[in-house]
C-alpha positions as CSV (number, residue, x, y, z in Angstrom):
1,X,-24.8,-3.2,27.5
2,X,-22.5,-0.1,26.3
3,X,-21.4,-1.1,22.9
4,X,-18.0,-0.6,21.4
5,X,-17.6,1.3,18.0
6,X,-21.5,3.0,18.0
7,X,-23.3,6.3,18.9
8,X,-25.5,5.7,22.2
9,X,-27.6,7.4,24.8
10,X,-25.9,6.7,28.0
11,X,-27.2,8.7,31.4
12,X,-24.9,11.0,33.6
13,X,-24.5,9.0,36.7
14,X,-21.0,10.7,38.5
15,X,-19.4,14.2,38.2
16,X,-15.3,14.0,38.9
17,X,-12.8,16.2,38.5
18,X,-11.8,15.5,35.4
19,X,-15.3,14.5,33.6
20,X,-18.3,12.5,34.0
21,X,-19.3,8.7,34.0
22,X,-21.9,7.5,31.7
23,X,-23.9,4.4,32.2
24,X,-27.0,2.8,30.9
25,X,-30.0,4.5,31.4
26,X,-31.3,1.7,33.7
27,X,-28.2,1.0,35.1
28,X,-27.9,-0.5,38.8
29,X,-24.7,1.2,41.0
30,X,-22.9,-1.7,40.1
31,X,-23.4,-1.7,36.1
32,X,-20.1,-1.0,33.8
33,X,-19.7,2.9,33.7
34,X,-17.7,4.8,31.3
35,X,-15.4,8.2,31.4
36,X,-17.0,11.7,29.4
37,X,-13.4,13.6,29.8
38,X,-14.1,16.8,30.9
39,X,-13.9,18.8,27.7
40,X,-16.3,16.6,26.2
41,X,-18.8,17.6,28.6
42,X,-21.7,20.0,27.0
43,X,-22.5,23.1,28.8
44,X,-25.7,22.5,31.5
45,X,-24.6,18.9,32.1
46,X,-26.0,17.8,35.5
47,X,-26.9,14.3,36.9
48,X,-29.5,12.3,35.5
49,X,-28.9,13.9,32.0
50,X,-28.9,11.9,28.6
51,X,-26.0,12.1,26.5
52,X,-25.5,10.4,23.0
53,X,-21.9,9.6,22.8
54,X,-19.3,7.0,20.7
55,X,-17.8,4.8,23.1
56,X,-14.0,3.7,21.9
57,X,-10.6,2.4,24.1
58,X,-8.2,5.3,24.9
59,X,-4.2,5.1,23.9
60,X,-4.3,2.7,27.6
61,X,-6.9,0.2,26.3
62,X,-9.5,1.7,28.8
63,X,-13.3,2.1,27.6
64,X,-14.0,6.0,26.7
65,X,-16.7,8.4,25.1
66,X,-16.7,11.2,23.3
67,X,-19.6,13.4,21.6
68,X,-17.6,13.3,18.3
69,X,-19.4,11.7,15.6
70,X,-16.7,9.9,14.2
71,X,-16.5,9.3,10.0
72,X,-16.8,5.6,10.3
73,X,-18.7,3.3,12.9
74,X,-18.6,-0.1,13.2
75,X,-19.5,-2.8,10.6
76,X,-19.7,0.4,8.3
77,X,-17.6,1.2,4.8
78,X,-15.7,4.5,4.3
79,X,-12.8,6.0,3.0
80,X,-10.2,7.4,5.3
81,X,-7.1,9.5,4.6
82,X,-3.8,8.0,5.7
83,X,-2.1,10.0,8.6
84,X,1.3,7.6,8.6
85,X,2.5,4.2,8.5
86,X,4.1,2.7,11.9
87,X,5.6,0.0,12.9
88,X,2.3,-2.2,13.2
89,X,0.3,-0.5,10.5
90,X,-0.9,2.6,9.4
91,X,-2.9,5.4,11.1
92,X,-6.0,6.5,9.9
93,X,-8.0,10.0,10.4
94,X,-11.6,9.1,11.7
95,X,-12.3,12.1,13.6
96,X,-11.3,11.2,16.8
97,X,-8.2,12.3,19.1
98,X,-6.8,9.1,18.8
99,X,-6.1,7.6,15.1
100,X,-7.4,4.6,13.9
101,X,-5.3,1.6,13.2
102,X,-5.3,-0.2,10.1
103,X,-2.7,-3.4,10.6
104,X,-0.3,-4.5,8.3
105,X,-2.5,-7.9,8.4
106,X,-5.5,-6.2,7.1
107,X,-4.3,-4.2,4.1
108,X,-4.7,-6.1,0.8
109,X,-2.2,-3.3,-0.7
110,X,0.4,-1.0,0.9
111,X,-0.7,2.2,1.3
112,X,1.2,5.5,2.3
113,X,0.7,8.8,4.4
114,X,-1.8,11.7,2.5
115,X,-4.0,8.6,0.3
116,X,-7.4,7.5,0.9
117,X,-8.1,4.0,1.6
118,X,-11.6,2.0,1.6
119,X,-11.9,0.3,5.2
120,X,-14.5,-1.5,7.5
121,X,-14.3,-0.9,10.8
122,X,-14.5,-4.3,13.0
123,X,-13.7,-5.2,16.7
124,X,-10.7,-6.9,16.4
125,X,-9.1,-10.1,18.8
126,X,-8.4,-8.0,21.7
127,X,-11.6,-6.5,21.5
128,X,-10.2,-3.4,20.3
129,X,-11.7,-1.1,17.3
130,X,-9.3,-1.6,14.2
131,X,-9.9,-1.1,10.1
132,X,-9.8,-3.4,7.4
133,X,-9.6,-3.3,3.8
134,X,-11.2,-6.5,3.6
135,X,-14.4,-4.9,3.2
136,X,-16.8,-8.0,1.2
137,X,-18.5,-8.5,4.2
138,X,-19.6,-5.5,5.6
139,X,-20.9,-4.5,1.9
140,X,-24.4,-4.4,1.3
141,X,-25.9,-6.8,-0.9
142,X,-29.5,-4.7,-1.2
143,X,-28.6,-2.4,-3.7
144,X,-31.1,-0.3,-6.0
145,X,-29.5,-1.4,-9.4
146,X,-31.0,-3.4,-12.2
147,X,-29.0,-4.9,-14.9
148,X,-27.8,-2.3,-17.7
149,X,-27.5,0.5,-15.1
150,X,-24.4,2.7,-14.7
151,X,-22.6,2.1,-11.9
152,X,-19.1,3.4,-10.2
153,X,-17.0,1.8,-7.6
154,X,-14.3,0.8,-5.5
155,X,-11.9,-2.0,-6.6
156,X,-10.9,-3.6,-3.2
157,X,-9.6,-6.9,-4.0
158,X,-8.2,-8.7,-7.1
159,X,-8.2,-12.4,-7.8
160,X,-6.8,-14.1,-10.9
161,X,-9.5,-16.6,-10.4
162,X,-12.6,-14.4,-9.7
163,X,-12.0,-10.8,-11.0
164,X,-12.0,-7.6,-9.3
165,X,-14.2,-7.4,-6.2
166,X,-15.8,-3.6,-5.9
167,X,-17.5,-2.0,-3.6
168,X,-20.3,-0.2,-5.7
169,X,-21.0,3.8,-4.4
170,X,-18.8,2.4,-1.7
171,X,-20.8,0.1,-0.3
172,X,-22.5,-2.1,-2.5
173,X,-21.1,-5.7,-3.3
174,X,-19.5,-5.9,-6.8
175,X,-17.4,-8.3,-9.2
176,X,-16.1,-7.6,-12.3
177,X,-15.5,-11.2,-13.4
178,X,-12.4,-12.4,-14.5
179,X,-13.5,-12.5,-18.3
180,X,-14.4,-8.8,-18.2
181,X,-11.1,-7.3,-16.8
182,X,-9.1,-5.3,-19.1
183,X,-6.9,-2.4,-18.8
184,X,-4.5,-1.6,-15.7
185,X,-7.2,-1.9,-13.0
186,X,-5.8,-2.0,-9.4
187,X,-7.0,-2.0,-5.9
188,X,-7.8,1.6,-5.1
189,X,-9.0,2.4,-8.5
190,X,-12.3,4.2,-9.3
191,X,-14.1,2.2,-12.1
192,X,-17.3,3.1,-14.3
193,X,-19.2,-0.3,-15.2
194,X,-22.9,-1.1,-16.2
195,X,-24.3,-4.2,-14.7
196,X,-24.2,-7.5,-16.4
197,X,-26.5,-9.1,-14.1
198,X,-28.2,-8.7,-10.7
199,X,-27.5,-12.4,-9.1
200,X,-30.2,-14.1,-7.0
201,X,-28.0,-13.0,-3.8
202,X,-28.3,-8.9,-4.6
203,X,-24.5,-9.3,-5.2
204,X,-23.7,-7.4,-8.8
205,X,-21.6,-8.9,-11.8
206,X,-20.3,-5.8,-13.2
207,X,-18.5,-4.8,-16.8
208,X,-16.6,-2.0,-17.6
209,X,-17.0,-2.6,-21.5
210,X,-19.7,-1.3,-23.4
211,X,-22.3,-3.6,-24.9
212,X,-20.8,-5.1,-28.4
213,X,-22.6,-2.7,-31.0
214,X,-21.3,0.5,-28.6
215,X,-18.1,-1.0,-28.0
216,X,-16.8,-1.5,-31.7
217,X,-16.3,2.2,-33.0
218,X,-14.2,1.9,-29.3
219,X,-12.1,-0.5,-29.9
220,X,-11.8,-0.1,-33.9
221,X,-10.0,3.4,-32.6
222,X,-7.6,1.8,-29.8
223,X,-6.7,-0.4,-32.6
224,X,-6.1,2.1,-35.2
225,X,-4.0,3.9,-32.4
226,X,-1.9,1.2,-31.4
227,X,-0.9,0.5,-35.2
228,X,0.0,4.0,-35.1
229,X,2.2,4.0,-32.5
230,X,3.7,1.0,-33.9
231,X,4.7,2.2,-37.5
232,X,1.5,1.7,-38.9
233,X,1.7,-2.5,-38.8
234,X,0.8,-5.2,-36.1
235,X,2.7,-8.1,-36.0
236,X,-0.6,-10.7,-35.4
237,X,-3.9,-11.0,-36.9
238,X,-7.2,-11.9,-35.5
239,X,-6.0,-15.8,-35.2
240,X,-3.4,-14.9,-32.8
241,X,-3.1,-16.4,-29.4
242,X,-6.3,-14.7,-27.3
243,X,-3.8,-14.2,-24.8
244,X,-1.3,-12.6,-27.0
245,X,-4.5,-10.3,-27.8
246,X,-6.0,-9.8,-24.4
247,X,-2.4,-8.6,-23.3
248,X,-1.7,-6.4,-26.1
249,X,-5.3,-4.8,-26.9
250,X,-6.8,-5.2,-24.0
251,X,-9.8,-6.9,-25.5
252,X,-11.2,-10.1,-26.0
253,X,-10.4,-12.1,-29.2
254,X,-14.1,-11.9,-30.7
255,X,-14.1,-8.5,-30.0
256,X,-10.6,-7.6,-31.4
257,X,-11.9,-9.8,-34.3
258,X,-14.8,-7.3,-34.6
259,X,-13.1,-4.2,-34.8
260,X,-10.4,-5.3,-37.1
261,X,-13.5,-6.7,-39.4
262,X,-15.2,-3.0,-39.0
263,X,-11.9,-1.4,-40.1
264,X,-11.4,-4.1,-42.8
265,X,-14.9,-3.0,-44.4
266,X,-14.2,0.9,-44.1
267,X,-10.8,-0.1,-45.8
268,X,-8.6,1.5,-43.4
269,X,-6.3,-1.7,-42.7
270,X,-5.1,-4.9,-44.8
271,X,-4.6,-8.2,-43.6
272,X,-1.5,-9.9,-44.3
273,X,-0.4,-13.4,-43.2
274,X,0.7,-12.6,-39.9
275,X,0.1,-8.9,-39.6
276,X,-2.3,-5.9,-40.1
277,X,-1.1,-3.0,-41.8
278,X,-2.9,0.6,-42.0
279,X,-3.8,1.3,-45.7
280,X,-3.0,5.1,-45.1
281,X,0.3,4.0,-44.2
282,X,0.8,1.6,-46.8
283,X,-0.5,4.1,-49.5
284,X,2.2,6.8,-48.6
285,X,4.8,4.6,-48.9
């Protein structure tokens, strides 16, 4: 059986004017044959010849081939540049003379003409090759990390009850768990994490924070600099609402709790009631 969205080696079983017809190799006369357009065809091509093609649809919804490898194939993960956005969807560049769909359905953000998106590419309803940026199950779950490792990735979804969802070199099956998102992390970002844990399914629980003793002199600086930018004083202490502190210091309470305890011993802040004040401020005053 030909099969839609893959390289295959189909025989040369018709010449017409305007290109050849493929089949299977041990096709009968009445087997499903498919159109090589004539400028496709590669010089010395005769009858009984085996050519390795990628079968598609045409702009008419009629099976094709070309010899163009095309940059994604199906069930894989790539990125594609954005062409433009029509009425259905946008149109992405995979090689090929006619542009790949990507429908509105299928995007889990908006994208625009000239970015690179992460897609899938999947045989849709109609039996037609489209995209989707619902990639999570097309990603591999057989990846070659261990936990600790250093990783980078593709954030492809976001949920406020899981985390971010990344694809892992593009193609390995991620999460940074809810718990462990800080910082302005969208879909489409690039993220450096080290993995937490390898679970029993090969699927990776990621973190993009380094481990507690690394992670200190970190966020005892991001402190310091927030105080600067805010006249030398915050307005809460360590006992403040974890929320209040997640959403202004993007860190966790224990940890905001540890660097404001690191600074406290090196003497560089004092803790007041309900604020923290820089001691080089408060000693120039």
């Amino acid at each position: 059986m030909i099969q839609l969205g893959k390289m295959q080696k189909l025989k040369v079983v018709k010449e017409v004017e305007f290109g050849i017809y493929l089949a299977q190799a041990n096709a009968s006369g009445q087997d499903e044959k498919i159109l090589l357009p004539v400028k496709q065809i590669p010089a010395g091509t005769k009858i009984g010849d085996e050519i390795e093609v990628f079968v598609y649809k045409d702009s008419k919804d009629r099976l094709i081939s070309t010899v163009r490898k095309p940059a994604i194939m199906l069930g894989e993960v790539k990125r594609l540049k954005v062409l433009e956005v029509g009425k259905i969807g946008a149109f992405l560049d995979w090689g090929l003379e006619k542009d790949l769909l990507l429908p509105f359905r299928e995007q889990t953000k908006s994208v625009e003409a000239l970015e690179e998106c992460l897609v899938a590419l999947y045989i849709d309803k109609s039996d037609r090759l489209c995209a989707t940026m619902n990639v999570y199950k097309y990603l591999s779950t057989e990846s070659p990390y261990q936990k600790e490792d250093r990783v980078t990735g593709t954030v492809y979804e976001i949920s406020r009850e899981f985390g971010a969802f990344v694809a892992v070199d593009d193609q390995f099956s991620g999460l940074i768990p809810q718990k462990e998102l800080y910082g302005s992390i969208e879909i489409g970002s690039t993220v450096e994490a080290r993995v937490l844990a390898v679970k029993e399914d090969g699927k990776l629980d990621l973190g993009i924070r380094e481990k507690a003793y690394l992670q200190i002199e970190k966020d005892a600086a991001k402190v310091m600099e927030v105080m600067s930018s805010t006249n030398g004083e915050l307005p809460f202490t360590d006992k403040a609402d974890p929320e209040l502190i997640r959403e202004q210091m993007q860190m966790s309470k224990n940890e905001f709790k540890r660097a404001i305890g690191h600074l406290l011993k090196a003497r560089k802040i004092l803790i007041k009631e309900n604020s923290i004040t820089m001691i080089e401020k408060n000693n120039n005053k």
